[in-house]
C-alpha positions in Angstrom: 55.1 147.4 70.5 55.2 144.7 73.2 54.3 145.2 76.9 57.1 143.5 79.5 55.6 141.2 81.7 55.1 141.5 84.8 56.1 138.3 87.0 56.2 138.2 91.1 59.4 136.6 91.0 61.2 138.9 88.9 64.7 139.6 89.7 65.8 143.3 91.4 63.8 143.1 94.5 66.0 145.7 96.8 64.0 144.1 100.4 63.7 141.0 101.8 60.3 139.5 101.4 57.9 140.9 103.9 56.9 138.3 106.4 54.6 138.0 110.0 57.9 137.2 111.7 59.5 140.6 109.9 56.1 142.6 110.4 56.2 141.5 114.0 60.0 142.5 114.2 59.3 145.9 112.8 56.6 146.5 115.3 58.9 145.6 118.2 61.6 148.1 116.8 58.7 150.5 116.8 58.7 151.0 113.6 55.0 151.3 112.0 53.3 149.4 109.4 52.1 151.1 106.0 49.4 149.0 104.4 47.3 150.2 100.8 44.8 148.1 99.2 45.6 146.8 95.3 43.5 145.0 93.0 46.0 144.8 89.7 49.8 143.8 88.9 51.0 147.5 88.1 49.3 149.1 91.0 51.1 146.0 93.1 54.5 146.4 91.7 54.6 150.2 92.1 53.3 150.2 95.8 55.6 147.4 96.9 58.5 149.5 94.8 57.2 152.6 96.8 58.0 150.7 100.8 54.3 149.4 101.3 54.9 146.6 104.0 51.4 145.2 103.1 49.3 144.7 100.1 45.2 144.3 101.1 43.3 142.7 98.0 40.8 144.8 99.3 36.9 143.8 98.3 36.6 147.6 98.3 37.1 146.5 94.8 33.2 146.6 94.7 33.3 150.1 94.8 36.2 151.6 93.6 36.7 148.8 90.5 33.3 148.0 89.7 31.2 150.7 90.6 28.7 148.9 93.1 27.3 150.8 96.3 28.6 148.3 99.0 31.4 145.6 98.9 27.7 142.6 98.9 28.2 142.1 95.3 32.1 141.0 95.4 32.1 137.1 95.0 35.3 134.9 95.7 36.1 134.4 91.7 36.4 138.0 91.9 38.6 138.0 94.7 40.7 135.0 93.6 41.0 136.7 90.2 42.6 140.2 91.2 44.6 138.5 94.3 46.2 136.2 91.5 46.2 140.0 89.7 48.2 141.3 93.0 50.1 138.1 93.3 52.1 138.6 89.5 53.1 142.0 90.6 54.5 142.1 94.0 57.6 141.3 95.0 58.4 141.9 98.3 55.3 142.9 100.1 52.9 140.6 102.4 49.6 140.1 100.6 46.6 139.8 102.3 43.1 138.7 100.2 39.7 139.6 101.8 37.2 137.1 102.6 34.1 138.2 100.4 30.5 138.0 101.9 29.1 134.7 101.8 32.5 132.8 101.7 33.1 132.1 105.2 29.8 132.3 107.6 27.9 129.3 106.7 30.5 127.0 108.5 34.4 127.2 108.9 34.7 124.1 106.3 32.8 126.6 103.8 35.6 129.1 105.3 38.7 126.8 104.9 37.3 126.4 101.0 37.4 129.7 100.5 40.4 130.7 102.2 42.3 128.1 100.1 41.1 129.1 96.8 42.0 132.7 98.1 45.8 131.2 99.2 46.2 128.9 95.8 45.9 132.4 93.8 48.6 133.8 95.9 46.9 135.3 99.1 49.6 135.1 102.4 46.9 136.0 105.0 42.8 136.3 104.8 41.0 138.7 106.4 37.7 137.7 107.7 35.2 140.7 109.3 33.6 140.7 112.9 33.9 138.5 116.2 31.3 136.3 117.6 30.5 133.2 115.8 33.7 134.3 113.0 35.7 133.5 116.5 35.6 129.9 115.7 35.9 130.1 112.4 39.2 131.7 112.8 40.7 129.1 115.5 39.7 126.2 112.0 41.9 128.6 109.9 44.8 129.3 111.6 44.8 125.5 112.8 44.9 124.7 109.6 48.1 127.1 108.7 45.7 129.8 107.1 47.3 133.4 108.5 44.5 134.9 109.5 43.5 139.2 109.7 40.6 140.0 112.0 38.8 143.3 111.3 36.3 145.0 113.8 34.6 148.3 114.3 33.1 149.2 110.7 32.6 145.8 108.9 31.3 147.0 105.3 30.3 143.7 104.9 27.3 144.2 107.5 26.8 147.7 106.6 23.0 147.4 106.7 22.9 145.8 110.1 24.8 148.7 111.2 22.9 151.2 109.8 25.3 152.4 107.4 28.9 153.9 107.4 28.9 154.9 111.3 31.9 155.2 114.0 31.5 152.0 116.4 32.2 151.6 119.9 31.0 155.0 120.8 29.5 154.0 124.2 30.7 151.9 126.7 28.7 148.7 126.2 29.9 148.7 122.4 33.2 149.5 123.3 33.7 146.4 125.9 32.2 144.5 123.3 34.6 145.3 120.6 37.2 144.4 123.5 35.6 141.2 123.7 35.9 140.6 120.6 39.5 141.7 119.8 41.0 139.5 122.8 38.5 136.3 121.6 40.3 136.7 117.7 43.8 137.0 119.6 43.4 133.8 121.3 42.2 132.1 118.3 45.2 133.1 116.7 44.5 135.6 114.2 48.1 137.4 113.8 46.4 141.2 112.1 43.5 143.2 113.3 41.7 145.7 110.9 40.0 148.3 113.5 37.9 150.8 111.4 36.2 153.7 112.6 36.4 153.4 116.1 37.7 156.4 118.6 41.2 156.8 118.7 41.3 155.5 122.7 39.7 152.2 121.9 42.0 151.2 119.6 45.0 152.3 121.4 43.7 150.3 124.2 42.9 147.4 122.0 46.6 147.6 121.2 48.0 147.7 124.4 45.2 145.0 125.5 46.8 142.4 122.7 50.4 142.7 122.4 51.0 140.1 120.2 47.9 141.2 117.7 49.5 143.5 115.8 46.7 146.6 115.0 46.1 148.2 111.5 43.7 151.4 112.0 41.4 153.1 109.1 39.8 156.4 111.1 41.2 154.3 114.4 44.0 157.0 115.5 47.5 157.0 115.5 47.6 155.0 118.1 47.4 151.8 115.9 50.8 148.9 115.0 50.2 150.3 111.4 47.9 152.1 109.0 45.7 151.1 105.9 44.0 153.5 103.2 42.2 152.2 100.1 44.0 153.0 97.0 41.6 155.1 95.5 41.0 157.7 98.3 44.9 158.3 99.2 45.0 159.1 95.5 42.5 161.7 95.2 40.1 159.4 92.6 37.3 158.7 95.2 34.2 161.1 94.2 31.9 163.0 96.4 33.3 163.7 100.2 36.3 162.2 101.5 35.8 160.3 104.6 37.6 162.4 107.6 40.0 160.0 107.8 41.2 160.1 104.7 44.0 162.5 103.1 44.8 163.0 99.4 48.5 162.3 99.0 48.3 163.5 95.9 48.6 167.0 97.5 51.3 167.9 99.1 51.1 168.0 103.2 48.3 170.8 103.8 47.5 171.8 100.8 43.8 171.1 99.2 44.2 173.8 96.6 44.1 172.6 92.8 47.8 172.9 92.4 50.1 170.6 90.6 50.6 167.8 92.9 53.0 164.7 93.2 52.8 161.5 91.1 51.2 158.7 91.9 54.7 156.9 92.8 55.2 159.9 94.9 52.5 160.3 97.1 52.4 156.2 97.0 56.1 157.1 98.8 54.8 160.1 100.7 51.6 157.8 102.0 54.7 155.3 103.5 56.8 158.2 104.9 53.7 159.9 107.0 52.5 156.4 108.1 56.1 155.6 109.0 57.0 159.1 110.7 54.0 159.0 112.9 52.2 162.2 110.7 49.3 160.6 109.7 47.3 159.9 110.7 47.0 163.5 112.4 44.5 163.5 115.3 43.4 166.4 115.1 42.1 166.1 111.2 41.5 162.1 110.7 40.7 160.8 114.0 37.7 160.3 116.2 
């Protein structure tokens, strides 16, 4: 029995490639954006398939691929190896390949290394985490025609200098920092911003704050350009507690009980109809 392969430039695509001019487009129209993370070639050809705008090659892949407690381990072979992965499989959607600690904060040249191994194995954009000193870092990028995603409030990456897996910008001093921050990346050019775990008003005010940044909430509100979800969680396969953010779309809409429950293409499709719709997040269950 043979297996087809699977190429990235395969004919049938029914959309037109995904782009930052179309993204930005569809924001203006109002219309938000549905973003999943993907670490493999099937995963990447059923979510574009299913309407995902934007495909994150995630270093969530620590966790949810190989088993570590924190995303620390993930090294940029494994990133350039499952955003090459991604790449094969997608047709349509933007992909975006995380930045994995240690790849970027030494110096931006160390950065602009990185982010073209990252871009050779078929990354669009890189996301970097935090402001300050990565400020700088992102200006050398995007000079350098590297897209670039910010990401503030929860950075996994410095999980221990946070003190774990807490909502940020809480009080008013963290919160104008995080504004800081968020205008600081804008100016340097970064085109996406990742805002994770930070009340619902902040990042709605972020938004409105940076009107050409276009915002992608995790436990940020509604109020966000777009939404992203790691694979695993939206699917039901995380153990232990789900996050509050998170929904199973597995399940159909409000329902937790163990009954039989959509596909994976189907709540892959649901996932992009709630994002799209405005129904999740809802925030009054995954917002803070």
């Amino acid at each position: 029995m043979s297996v087809h392969p699977i190429a990235g430039a395969a004919a049938g695509a029914t959309r037109p490639a995904v782009t930052l001019p179309r993204l930005r487009e569809s924001h203006a129209r109002g219309e938000k954006i549905a973003m999943l993370t993907c670490y493999d070639a099937t995963f990447a050809r059923l979510l574009d398939e299913a309407g995902v705008d934007v495909l994150l090659v995630g270093d969530s892949l620590g966790n949810v691929i190989q088993g570590e407690s924190s995303t620390l381990p993930v090294t940029l072979a494994h990133m350039s190896y499952h955003t090459r992965c991604v790449a094969m499989g997608r047709r349509s959607a933007f992909l975006v390949a995380d930045m994995p600690f240690g790849s970027y904060e030494a110096s931006p040249q160390q950065a602009f290394a990185a982010a073209a191994e990252l871009m050779r194995s078929g990354a669009q954009m890189v996301k970097l985490e935090g402001g300050g000193s990565t400020v700088e870092t992102v200006r050398f990028l995007v000079d350098r025609g590297i897209p670039v995603c910010g990401h503030l409030g929860l950075t996994p990456q410095r999980v221990h200098a946070l003190g774990g897996y807490r909502v940020q910008g809480r009080d008013d001093a963290a919160a104008a920092v995080l504004r800081a921050d968020a205008a600081a990346l804008a100016d340097a050019g970064a085109a996406l911003l990742v805002l994770e775990l930070v009340p619902s008003a902040l990042a709605l005010a972020v938004g409105a704050a940076n009107p050409g940044l276009l915002t992608i909430g995790i436990g940020a509100g509604a109020g966000t350009a777009g939404q992203v979800l790691v694979l695993h969680d939206m699917l039901g396969l995380t153990p232990g507690k789900r996050p509050r953010f998170v929904r199973d779309f597995t399940r159909p809409a409000g329902s937790e009980a163990a009954a039989p429950g959509l596909s994976v293409a189907g709540a892959v499709t649901a996932y992009v109809a709630a994002v799209k719709d405005g129904s999740f997040p809802d925030p009054e269950l995954h917002g803070y």
